[in-house]
N, C-alpha and C positions, 0 to 999 in steps of 0.2 A: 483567473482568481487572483487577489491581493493580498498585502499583509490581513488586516483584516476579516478576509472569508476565510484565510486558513485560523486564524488564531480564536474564529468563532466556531468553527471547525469540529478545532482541540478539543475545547469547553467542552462542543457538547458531548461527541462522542468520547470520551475522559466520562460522562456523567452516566453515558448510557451504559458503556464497561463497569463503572461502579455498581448501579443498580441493578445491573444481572449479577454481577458477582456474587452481590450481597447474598443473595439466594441461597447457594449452595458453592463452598470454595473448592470444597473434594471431589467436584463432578468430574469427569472427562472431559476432555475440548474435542469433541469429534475432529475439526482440522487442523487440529496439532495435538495429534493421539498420544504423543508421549508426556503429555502434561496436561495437569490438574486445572479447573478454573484459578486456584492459588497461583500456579508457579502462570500464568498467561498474567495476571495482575503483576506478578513480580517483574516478569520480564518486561512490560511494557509498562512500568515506572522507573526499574534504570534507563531503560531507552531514554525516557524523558531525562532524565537525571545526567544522564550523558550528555546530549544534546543542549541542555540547557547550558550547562559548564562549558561547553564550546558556544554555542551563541554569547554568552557573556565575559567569553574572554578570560573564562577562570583555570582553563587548560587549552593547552595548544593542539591537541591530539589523543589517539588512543593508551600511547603512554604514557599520558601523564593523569590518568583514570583510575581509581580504587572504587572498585566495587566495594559499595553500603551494604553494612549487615544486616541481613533479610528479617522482617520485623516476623512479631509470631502473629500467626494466623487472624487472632481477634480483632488486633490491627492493624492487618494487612490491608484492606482498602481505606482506612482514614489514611494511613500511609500515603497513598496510590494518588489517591483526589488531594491531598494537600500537596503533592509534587506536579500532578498536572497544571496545578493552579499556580503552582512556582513558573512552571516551563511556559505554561501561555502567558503571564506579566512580563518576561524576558522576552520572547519572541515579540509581543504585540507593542514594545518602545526602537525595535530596533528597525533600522533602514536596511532593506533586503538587500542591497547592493554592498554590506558591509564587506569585507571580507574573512570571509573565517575557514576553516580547515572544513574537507571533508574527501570522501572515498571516492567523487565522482569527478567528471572536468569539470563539474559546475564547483567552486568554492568560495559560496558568499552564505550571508544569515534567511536568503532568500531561499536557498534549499532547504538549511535548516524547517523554515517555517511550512515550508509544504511538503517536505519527509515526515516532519512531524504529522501533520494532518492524516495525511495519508496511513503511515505505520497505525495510527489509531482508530482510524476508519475501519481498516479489515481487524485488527484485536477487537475492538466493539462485536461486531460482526460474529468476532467469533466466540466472547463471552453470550451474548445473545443465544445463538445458536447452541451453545452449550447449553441454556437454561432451556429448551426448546422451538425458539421462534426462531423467526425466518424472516427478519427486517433488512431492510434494501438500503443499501448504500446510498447518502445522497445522492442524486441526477450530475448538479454538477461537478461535484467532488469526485464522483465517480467516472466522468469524460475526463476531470484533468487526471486521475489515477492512472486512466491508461495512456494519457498522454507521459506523465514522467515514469513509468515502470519501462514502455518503449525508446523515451531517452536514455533510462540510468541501469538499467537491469537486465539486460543484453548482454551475454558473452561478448569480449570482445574477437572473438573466432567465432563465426556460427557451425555449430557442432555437422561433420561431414554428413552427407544424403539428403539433405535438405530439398525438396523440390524447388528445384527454378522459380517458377508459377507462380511459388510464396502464396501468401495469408492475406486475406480480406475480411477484415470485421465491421462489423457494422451493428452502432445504437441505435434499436428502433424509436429510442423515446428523445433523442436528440433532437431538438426545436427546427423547424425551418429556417436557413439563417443561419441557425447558429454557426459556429465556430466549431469545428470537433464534430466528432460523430461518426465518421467512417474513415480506417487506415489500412493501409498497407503495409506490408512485410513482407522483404525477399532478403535475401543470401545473394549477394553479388559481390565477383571479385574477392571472396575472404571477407569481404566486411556484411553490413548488414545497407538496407535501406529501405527507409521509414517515409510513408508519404500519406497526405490524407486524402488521395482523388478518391472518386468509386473508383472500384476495376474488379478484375477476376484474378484471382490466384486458384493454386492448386487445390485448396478449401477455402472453405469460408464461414463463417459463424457470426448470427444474428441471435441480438437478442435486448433485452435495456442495457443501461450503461453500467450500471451495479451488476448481473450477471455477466459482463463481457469481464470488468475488474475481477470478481471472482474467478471469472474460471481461470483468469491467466497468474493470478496467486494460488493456482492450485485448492479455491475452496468449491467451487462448483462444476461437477460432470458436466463432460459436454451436451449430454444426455438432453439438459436442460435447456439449452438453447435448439435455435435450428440451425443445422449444421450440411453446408452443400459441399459437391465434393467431392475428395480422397480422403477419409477418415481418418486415417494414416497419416495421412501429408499436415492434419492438423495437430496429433498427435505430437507427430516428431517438431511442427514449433515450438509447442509448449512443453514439451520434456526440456528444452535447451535454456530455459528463460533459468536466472538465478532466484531463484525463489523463497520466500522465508514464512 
């Protein structure tokens, strides 16, 4: 994916979070049970709001960021969609290779724009879900989700008892061809290591690309995919992933 597909991305998912919201702001998030459909709008409009100030050069970092005071509720998503609209014109002039600050090894405007995409993918997801559906993550959006969650979102220690064996997942809706669609994960050495042959690990979990992204954000039971294996050995990967 490019500048481009991420910042068409933003748009839409930014649009489809609006119109669930709209709904009802007081609902629960069922996957993020301590917060309101409001406070998931809130929080993923400073995300943008942050993020944009860094891609633009208007702060160098998390210090130098003052949290915006939180609009009242009736305004709460014109809010939300006028900042997302801010954050995708920012993102969609700049050259990915820029360099700008961020929490990962990666630090250019090119993380920015597909952290962005991505963080709004699963909020969408989970506005959605709040209002009661059950909409799927783009296809390709959701192969590059687990490709940078497996880049960026790793312990950099993987949490002790790990099985050797490691993790095999696999997209069934992945194109022939394509790029992407089946990875690997083990714990070797203290570190980690990420590969996309087939193989066999100690589990393994099949399913689309949108349910594998879920489940490893913690919004979909394994329940729901098919899952081969040590149950356990899948478990214990995904308890260790930094998840938000």
């Amino acid at each position: 994916m490019d500048t481009t597909d991420y910042v068409a991305a933003l748009r839409r998912d930014s649009a489809r979070l609006a119109a669930a919201a709209e709904g009802d702001l007081v609902a629960r998030v069922p996957s993020c049970p301590d917060w309101t459909v409001a406070d998931l709008v809130w929080h993923t409009g400073v995300v943008h709001r942050f993020w944009r100030l860094v891609a633009a050069g208007e702060i160098a970092g998390p210090e130098e960021h003052t949290e915006p005071s939180r609009p009242p509720e009736p305004d709460l998503v014109a809010w939300f969609a006028e900042g997302a609209e801010r954050a995708a014109a920012v993102l969609e002039a700049l050259d990915p290779a820029l360099p700008r600050w961020s929490w990962a090894d990666r630090a250019d405007a090119g993380f920015i724009q597909r952290r962005m995409a991505q963080e709004t993918a699963v909020h969408a997801w989970d506005a959605v879900n709040a209002a009661g559906r059950d909409e799927p993550v783009e296809r390709l959006l959701a192969l590059d989700g687990v490709d940078e969650l497996l880049a960026h979102f790793l312990p950099p220690v993987p949490p002790a008892g790990l099985a050797a064996a490691g993790l095999h997942l696999h997209a069934t809706d992945a194109a022939a061809g394509e790029d992407g669609g089946e990875w690997t994960l083990r714990a070797v050495d203290g570190g980690w290591r990420v590969g996309h042959e087939h193989g066999k690990g100690a589990a393994a979990a099949r399913g689309t690309a949108s349910d594998l992204l879920l489940l490893l954000w913690g919004r979909r039971p394994a329940e729901r995919l098919e899952v081969f294996g040590d149950p356990d050995a899948l478990k214990a990967y995904l308890a260790g992933f930094a998840r938000g």
